[in-house]
NUROKOL-757218 format. One record per residue: residue number from 1; residue in one letter; y, z, x of N, C-alpha, C in turn. Coordinates in pm, 1 decimal, decimal comma, m for minus. Example, Ala and Ser with C-alpha at 12.3 -4.5 7.8 and 13.67 -1.06 7.14 Angstrom:
residues 2
{1 A {m569,0 780,0 1319,0} {m450,0 780,0 1230,0} {m330,0 780,0 1320,0}};
{2 S {m225,0 708,0 1285,0} {m106,0 714,0 1367,0} {3,0 787,0 1290,0}};
end
This chain:
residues 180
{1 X {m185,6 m2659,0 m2033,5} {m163,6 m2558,7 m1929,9} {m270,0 m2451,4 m1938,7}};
{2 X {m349,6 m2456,3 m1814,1} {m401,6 m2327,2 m1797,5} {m317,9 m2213,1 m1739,9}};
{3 X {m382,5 m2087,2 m1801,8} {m338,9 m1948,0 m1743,8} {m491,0 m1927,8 m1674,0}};
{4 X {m420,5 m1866,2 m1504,1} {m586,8 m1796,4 m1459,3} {m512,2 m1666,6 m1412,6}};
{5 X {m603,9 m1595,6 m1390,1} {m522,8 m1425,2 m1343,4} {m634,5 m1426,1 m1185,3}};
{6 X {m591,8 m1402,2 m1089,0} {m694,7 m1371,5 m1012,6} {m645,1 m1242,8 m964,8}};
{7 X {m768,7 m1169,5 m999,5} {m795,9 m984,8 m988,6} {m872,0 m982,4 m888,9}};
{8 X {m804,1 m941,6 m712,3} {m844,3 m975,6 m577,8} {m829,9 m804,2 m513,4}};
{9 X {m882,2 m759,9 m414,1} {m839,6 m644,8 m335,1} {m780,9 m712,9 m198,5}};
{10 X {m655,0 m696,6 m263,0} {m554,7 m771,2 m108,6} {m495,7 m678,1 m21,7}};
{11 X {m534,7 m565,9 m76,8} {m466,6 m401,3 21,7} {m324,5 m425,7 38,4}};
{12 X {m251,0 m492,6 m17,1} {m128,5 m493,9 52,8} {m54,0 m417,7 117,9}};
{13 X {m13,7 m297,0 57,9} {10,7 m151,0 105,6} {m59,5 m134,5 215,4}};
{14 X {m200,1 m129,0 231,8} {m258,9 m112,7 347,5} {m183,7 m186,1 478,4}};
{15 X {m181,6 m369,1 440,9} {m119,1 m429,8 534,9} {12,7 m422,6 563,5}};
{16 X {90,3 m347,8 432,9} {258,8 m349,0 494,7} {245,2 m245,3 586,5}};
{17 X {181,5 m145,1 576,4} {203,5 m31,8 691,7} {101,8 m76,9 778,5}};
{18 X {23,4 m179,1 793,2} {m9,2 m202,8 930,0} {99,2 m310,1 1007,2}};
{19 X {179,5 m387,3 908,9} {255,2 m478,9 994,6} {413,0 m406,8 1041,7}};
{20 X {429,7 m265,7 957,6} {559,3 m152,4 996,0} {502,7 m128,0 1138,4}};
{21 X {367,3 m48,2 1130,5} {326,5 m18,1 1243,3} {342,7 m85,3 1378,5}};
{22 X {273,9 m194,1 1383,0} {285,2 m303,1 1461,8} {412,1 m306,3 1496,4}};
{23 X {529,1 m371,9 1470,3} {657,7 m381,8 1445,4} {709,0 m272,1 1483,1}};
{24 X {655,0 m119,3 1494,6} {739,6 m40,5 1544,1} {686,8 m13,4 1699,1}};
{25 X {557,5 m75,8 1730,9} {532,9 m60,8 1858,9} {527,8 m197,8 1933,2}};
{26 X {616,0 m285,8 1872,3} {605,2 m425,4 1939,2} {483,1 m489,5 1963,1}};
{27 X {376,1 m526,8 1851,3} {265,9 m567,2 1894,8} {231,8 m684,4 1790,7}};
{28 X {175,5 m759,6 1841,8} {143,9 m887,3 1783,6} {118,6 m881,3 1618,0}};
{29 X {222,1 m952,3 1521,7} {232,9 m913,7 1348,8} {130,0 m1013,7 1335,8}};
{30 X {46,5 m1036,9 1417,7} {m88,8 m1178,9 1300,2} {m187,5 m1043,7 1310,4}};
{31 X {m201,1 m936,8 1321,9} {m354,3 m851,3 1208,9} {m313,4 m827,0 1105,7}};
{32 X {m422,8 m828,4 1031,0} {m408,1 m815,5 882,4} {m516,0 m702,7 853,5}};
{33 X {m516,3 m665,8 727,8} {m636,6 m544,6 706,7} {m772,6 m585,0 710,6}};
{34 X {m849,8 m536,8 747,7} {m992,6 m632,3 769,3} {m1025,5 m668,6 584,7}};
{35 X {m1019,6 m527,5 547,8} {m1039,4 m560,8 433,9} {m982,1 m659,3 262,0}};
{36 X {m844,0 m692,6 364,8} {m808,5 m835,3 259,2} {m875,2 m951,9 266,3}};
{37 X {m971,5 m988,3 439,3} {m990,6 m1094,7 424,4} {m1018,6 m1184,4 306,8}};
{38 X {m1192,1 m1134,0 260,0} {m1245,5 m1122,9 150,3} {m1129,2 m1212,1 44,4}};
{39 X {m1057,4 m1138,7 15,2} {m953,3 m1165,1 m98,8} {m882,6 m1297,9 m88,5}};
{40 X {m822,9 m1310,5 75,6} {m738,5 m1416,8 102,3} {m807,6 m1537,5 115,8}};
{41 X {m941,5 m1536,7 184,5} {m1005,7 m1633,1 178,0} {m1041,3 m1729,9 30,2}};
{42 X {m1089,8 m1607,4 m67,7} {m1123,9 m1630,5 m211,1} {m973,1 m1738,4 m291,0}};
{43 X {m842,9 m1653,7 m229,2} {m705,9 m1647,0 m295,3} {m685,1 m1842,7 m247,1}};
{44 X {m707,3 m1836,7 m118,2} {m699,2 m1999,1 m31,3} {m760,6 m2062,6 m145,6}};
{45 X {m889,4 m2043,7 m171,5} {m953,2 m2140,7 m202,3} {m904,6 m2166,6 m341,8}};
{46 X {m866,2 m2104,0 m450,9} {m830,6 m2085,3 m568,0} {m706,5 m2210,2 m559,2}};
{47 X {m639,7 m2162,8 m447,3} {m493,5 m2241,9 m454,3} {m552,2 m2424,1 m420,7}};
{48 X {m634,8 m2409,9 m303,1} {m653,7 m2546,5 m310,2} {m734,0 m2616,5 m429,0}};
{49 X {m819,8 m2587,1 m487,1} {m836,9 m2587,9 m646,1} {m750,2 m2630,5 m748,4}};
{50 X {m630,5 m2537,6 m763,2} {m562,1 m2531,7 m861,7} {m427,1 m2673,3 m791,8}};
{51 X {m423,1 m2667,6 m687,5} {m350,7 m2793,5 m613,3} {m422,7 m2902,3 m635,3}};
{52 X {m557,1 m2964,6 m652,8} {m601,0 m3052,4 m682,2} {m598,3 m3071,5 m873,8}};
{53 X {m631,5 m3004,4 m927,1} {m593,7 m3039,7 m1069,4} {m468,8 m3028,7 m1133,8}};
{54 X {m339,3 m2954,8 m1010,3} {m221,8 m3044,0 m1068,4} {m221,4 m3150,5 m1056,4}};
{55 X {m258,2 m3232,7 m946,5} {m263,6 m3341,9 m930,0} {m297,4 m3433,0 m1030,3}};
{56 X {m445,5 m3396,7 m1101,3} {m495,2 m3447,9 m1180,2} {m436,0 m3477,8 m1342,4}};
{57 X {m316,9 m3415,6 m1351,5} {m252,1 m3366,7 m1446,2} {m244,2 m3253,3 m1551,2}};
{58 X {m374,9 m3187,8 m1470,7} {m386,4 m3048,4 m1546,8} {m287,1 m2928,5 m1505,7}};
{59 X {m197,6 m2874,3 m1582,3} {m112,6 m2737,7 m1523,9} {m169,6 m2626,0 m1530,7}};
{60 X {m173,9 m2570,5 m1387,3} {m218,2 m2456,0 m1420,1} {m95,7 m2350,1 m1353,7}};
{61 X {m98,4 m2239,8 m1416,4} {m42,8 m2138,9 m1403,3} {m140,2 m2010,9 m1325,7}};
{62 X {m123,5 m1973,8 m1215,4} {m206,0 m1917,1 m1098,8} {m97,1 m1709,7 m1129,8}};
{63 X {m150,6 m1622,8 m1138,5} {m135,1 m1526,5 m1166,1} {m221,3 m1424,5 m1076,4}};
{64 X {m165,7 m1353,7 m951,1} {m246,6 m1280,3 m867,4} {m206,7 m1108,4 m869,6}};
{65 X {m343,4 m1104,9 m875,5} {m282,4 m964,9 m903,3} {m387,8 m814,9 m754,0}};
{66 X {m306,6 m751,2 m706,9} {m375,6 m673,4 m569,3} {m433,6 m568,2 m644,4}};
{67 X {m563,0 m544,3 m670,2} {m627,5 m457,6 m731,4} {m644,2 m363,2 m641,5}};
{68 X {m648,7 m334,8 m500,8} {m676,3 m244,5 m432,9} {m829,0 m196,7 m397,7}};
{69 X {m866,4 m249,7 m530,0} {m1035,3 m146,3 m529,5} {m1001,2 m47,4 m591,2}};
{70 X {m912,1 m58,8 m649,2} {m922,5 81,4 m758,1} {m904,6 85,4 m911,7}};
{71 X {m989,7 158,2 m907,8} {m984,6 109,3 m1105,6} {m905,6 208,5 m1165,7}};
{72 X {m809,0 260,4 m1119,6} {m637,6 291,3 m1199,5} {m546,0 208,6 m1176,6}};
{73 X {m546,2 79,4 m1107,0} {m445,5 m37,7 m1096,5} {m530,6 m129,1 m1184,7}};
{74 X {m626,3 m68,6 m1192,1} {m695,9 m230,8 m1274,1} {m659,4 m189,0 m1393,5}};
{75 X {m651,7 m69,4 m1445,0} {m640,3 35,9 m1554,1} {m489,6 m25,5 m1599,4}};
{76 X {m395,2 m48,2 m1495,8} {m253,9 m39,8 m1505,9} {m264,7 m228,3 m1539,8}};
{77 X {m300,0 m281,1 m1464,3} {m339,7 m434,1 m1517,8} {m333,4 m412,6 m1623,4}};
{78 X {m427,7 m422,8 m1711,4} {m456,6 m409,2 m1824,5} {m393,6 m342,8 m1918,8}};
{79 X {m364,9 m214,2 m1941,0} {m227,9 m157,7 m1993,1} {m121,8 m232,1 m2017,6}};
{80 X {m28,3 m285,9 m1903,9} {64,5 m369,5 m1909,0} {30,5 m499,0 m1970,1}};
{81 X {m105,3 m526,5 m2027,4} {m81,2 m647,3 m2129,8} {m90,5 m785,8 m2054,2}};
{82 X {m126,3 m776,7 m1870,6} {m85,7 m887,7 m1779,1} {m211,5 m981,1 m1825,9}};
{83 X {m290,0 m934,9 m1892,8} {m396,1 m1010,3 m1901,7} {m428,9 m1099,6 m2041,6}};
{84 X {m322,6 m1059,8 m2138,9} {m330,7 m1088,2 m2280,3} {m330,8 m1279,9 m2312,3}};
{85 X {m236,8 m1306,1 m2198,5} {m241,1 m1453,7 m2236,4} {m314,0 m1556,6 m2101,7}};
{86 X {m400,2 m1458,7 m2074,7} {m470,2 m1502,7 m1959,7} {m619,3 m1577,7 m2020,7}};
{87 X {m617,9 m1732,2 m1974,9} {m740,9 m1816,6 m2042,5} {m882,9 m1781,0 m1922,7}};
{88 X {m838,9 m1799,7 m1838,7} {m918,7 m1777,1 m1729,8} {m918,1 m1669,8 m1640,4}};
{89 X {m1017,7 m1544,2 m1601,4} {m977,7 m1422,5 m1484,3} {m1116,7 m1414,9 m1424,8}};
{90 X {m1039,9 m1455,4 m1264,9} {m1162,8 m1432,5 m1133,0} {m1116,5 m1315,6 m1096,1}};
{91 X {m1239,3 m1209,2 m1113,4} {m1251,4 m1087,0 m1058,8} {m1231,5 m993,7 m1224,4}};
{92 X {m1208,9 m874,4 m1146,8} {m1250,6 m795,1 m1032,1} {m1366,0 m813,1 m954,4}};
{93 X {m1373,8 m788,1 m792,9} {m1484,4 m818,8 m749,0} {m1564,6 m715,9 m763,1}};
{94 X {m1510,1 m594,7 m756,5} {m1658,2 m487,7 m751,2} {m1635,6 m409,3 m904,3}};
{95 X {m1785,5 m401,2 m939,1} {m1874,5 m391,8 m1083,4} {m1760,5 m290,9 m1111,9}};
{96 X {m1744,6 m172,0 m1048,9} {m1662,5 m88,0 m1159,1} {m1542,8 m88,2 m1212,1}};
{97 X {m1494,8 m217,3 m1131,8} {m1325,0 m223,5 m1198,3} {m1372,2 m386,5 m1303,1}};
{98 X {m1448,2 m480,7 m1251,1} {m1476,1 m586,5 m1339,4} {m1562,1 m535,8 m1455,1}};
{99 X {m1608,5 m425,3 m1481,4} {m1672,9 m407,3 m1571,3} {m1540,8 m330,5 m1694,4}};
{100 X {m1426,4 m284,7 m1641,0} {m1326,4 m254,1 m1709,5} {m1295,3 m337,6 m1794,5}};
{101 X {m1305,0 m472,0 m1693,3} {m1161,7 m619,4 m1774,7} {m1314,4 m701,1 m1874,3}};
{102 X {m1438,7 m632,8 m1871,2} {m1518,0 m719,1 m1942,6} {m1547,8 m664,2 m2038,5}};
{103 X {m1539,2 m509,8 m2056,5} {m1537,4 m434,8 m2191,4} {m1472,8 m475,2 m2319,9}};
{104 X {m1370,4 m488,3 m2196,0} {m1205,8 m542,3 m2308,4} {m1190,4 m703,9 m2348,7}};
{105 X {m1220,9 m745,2 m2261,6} {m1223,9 m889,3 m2302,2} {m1342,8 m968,6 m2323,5}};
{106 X {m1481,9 m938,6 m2266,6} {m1595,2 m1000,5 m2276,1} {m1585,1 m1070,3 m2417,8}};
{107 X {m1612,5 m1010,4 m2518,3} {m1606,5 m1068,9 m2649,2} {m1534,2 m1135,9 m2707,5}};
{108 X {m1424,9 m1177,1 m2621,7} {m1254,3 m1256,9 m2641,7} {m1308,6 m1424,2 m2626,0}};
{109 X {m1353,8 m1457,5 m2763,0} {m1444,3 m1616,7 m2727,8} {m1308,6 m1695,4 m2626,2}};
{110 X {m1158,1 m1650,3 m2649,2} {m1045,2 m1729,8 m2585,2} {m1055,3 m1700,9 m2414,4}};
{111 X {m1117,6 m1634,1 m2381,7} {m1130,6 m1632,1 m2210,3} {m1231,1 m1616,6 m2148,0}};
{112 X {m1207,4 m1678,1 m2067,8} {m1326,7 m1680,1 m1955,4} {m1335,6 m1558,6 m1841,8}};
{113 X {m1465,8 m1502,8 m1817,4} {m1452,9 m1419,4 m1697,2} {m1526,9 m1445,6 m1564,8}};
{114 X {m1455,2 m1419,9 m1483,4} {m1564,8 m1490,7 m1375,4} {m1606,7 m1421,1 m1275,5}};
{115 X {m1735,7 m1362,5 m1217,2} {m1774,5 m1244,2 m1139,5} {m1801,4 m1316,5 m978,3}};
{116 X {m1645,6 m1282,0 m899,0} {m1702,4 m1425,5 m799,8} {m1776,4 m1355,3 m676,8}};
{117 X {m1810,5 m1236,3 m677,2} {m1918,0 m1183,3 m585,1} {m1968,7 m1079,9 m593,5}};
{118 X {m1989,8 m1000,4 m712,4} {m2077,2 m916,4 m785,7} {m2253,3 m991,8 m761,2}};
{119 X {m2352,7 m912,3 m774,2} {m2474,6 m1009,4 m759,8} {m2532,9 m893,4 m886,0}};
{120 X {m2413,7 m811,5 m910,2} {m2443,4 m663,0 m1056,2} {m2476,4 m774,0 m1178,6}};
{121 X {m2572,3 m755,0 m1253,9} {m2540,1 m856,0 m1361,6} {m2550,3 m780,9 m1513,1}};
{122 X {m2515,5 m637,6 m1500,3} {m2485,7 m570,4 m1586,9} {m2361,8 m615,6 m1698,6}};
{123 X {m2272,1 m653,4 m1623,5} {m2139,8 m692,2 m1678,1} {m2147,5 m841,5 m1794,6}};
{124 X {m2268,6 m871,5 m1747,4} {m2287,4 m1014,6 m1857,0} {m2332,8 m958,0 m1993,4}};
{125 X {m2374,2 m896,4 m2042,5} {m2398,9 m831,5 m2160,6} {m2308,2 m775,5 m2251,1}};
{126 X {m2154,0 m782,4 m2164,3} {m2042,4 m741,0 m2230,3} {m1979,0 m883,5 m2341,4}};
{127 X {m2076,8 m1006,7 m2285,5} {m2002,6 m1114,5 m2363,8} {m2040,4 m1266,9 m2316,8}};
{128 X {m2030,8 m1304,2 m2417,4} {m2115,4 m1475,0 m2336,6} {m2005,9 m1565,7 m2262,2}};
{129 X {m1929,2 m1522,1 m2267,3} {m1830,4 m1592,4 m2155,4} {m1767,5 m1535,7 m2021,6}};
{130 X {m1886,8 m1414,5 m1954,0} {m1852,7 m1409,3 m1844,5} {m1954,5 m1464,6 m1787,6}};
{131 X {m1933,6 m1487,9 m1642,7} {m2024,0 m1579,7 m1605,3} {m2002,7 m1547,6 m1430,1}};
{132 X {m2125,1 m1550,7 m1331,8} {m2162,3 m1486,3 m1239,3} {m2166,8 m1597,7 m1157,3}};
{133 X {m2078,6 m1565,8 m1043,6} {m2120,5 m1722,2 m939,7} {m2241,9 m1668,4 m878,3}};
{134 X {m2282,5 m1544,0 m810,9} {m2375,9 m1514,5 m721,0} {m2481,2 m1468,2 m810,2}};
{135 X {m2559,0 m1525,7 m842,5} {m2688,0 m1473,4 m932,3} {m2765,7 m1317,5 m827,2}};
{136 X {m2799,3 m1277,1 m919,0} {m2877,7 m1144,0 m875,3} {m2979,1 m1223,1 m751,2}};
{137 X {m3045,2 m1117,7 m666,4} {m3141,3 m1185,9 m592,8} {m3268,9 m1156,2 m631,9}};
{138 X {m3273,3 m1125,5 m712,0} {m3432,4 m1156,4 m799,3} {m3414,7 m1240,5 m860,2}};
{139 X {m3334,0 m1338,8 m939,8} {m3330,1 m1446,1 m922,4} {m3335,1 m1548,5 m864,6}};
{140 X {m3240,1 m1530,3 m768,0} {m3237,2 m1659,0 m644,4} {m3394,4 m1647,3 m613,5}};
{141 X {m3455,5 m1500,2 m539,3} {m3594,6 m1530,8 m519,2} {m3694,3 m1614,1 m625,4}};
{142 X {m3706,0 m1625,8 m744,5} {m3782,9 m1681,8 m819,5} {m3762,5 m1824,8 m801,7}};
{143 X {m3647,2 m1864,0 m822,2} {m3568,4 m1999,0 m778,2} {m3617,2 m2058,7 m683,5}};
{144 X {m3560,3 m1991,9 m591,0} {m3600,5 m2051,5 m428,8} {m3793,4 m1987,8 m438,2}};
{145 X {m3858,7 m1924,1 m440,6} {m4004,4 m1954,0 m481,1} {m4045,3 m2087,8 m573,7}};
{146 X {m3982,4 m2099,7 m667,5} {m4039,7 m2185,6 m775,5} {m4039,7 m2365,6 m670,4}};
{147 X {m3926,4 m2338,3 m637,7} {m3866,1 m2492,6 m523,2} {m3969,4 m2485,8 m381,2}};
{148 X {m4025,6 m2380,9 m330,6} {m4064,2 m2402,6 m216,1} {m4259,4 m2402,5 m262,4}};
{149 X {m4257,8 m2367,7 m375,1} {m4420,2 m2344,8 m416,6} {m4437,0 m2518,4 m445,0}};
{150 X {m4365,6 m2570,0 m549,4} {m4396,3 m2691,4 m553,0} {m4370,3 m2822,6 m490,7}};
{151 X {m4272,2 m2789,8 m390,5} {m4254,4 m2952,6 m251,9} {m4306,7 m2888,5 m151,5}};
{152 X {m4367,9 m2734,4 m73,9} {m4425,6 m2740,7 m27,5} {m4593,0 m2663,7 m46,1}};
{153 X {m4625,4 m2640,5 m134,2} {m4754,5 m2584,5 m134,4} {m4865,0 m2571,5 m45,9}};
{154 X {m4881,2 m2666,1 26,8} {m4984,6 m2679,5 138,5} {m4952,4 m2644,1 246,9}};
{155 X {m4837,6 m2619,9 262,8} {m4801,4 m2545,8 406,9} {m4781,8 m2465,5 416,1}};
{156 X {m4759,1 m2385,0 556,4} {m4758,6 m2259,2 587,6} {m4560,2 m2221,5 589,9}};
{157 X {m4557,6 m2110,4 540,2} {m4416,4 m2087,8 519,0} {m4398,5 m1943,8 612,9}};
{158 X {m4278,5 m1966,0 680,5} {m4268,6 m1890,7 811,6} {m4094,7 m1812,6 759,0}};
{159 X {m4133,4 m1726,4 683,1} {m3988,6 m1634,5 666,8} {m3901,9 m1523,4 738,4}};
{160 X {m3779,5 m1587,6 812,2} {m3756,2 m1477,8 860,7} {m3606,1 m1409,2 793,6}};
{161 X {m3600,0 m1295,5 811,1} {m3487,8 m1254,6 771,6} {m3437,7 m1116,8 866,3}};
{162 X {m3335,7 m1083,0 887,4} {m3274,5 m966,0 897,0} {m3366,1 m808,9 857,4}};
{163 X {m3336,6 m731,2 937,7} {m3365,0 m612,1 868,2} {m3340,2 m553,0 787,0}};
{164 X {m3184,2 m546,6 694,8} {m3174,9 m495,9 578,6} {m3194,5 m559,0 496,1}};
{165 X {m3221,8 m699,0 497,6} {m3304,9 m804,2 385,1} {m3459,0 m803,2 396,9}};
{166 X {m3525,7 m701,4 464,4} {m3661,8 m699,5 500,2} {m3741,9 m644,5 290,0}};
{167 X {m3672,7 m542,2 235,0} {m3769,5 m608,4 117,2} {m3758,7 m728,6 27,6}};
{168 X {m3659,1 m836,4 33,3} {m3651,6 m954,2 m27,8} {m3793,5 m1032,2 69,1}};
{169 X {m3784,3 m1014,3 170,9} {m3902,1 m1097,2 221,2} {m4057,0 m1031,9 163,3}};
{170 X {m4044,6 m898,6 194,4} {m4192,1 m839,0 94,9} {m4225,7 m933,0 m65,6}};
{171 X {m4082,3 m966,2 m59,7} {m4052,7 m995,8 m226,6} {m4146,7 m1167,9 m276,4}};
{172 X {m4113,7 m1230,8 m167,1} {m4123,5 m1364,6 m117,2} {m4294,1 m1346,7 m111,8}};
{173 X {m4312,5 m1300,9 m2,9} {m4441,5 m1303,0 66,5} {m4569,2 m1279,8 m62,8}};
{174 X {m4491,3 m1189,6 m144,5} {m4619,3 m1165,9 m259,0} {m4661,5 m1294,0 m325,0}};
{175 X {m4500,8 m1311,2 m354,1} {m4487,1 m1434,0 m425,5} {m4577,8 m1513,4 m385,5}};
{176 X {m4589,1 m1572,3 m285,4} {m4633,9 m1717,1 m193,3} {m4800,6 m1641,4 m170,2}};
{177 X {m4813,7 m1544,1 m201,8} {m4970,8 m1495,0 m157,2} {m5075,0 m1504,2 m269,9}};
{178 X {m4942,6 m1453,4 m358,5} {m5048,9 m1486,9 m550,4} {m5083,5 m1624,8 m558,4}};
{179 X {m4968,0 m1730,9 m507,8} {m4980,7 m1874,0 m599,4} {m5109,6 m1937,1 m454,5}};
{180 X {m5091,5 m1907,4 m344,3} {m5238,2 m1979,4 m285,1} {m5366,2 m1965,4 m299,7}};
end
């Protein structure tokens, strides 16, 4: 049997008083807070996951917990001990409450931590068993440089991006200007 804890910002509070609201002016109960999506989407996918390796015969034990985005519930997590027999914990998603649960546990060789959309990679230094799905993007850039320098070298590379991704492309462009 696995234990996983997933440490999500599901606003709930936010959404019970948006679905009171609703409900008191007769209006359609399917909105949700914009800001759980994020969470529920992450929360879906976890479950269909953890539904395929019961299958497999692995048990897992699924443990969710609504962090809010605030690091005095994450504070209260932790306090209460919810995390003590926890083998596996996805999240916190943002650096200052996941950097709480990695202080404390990073060095715990018995658990795993998992940073599932941080691109902060400060928090890995707390311990060799947390581990970052979204690599920093000075990484990915070296990566994706290293892959496009050597299958395509001879060609001309045409980058476009967005405007608030406009210095990752400065980033690129040097790149691809040194190696020709």
């Amino acid at each position: 049997t696995i234990n996983i804890a997933l440490l999500l910002p599901f606003y709930t509070t936010k959404n019970d008083f948006l679905l009171s609201f609703l409900s008191e002016y007769q209006q359609s109960k399917e909105d949700i807070y914009k800001g759980s999506y994020m969470a529920l989407n992450y929360l879906e996918g976890v479950i269909i996951a953890t539904d395929s390796l019961n299958k497999t015969g692995i048990n897992i034990n699924l443990f969710v917990y609504d962090t809010k985005n605030d690091t005095n519930k994450v504070q209260d997590i932790i306090d209460a001990g919810e995390l003590k027999n926890i083998d596996l914990i996805f999240g916190p998603v943002f650096t200052k409450n996941l950097s709480k649960v990695t202080k404390l546990y990073g060095k715990n060789r018995e658990k795993i931590i998992v940073s599932p959309l941080s691109r902060n990679s400060n928090v890995l230094k707390h311990g060799a068993n947390i581990y970052q799905i979204i690599p920093p993007f000075r990484l990915q850039i070296d990566k994706i440089s290293d892959y496009v320098l050597k299958k395509y070298k001879k060609e001309k590379i045409l980058i476009l991006a967005q405007q608030e991704e406009e210095q990752y492309t400065k980033q690129y462009k040097s790149i691809f200007r040194k190696e020709k």
